[in-house]
C-alpha positions in Angstrom: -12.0 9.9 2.6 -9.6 7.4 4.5 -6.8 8.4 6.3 -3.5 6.6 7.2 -5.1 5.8 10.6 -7.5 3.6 8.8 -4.5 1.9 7.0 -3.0 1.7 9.8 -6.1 0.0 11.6 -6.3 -2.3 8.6 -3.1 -3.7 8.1 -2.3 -4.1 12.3 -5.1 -6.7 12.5 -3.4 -8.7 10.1 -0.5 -11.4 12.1 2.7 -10.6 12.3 2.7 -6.7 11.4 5.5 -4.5 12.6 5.7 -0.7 12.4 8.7 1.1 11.2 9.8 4.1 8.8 10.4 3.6 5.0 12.3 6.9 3.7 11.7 8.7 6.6 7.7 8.1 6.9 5.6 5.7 8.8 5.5 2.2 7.4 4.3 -1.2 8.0 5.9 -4.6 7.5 4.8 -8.3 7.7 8.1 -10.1 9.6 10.5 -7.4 7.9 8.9 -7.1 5.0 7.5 -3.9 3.7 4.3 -4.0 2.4 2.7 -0.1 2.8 4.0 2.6 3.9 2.9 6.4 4.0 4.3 9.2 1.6 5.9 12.0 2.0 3.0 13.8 1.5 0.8 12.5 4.4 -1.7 12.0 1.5 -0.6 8.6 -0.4 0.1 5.4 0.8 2.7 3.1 -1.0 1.1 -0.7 -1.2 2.8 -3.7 -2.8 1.0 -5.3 -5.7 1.9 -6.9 -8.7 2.6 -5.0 -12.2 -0.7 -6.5 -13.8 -2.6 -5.3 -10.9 -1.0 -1.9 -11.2 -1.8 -1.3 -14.5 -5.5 -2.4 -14.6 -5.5 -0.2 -11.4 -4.1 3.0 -12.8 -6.2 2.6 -16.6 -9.8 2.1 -14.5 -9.1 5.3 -11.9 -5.7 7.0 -12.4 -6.5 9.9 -10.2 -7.0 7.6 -7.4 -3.9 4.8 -8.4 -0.9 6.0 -9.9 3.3 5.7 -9.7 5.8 7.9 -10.1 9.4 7.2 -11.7 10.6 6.1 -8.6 8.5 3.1 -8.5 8.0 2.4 -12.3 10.7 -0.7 -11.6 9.1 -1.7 -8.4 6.3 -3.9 -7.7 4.3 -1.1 -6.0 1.2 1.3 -6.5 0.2 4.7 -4.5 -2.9 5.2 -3.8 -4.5 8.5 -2.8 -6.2 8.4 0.4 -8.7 11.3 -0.3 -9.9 9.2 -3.5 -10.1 5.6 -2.6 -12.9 4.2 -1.2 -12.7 2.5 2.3 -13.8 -1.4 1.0 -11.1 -1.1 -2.2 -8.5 0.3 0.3 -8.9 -2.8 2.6 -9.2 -5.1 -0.2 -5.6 -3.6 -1.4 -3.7 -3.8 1.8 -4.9 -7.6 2.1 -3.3 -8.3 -1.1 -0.4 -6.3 -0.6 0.2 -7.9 3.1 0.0 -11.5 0.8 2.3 -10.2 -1.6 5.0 -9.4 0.9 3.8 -12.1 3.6 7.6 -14.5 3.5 6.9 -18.1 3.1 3.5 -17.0 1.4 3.7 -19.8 -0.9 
């Protein structure tokens, strides 16, 4: 089970993270940018990805990777902490850090 303490570990040894708050709950950002951030429910994380991504995601494991209506517009996925496993997790918050990265291209 991964907490957001291992996200947090993750994502802070990648260059140029910031903290901050998205809607009230801990979030990280690469030079402003927000690219994961903790839900409401201390139990979710929020990670940018891409809509192809996010669907593949949430057909192979949709108890683990799913949206709500809120994000059904927005590049984005949640991702249950209790479900995912540690390597998939990193592997997710690398892409979403490249994803949200300015200049990335």
């Amino acid at each position: 089970m991964a907490s957001y303490e291992t996200v947090h570990e993750i994502a802070l040894a990648l260059p140029d993270v910031e903290e901050g708050t998205s809607y009230g709950t801990p979030a990280l950002k690469v030079r402003g940018k927000l690219f994961v951030r903790l839900k409401e429910d201390g139990e979710t994380v929020v990670l940018k990805t891409s809509y192809q991504e996010r669907e593949e995601l949430m057909a192979n494991d949709p108890e683990t990777y799913f949206i709500t209506d809120h994000y059904l517009n927005y590049p984005y996925i949640l991702v249950s902490l209790e479900r995912v496993r540690e390597d998939a997790l990193r592997e997710l918050i690398h892409v979403s850090y490249k994803l949200a990265r300015p200049g990335k291209k």
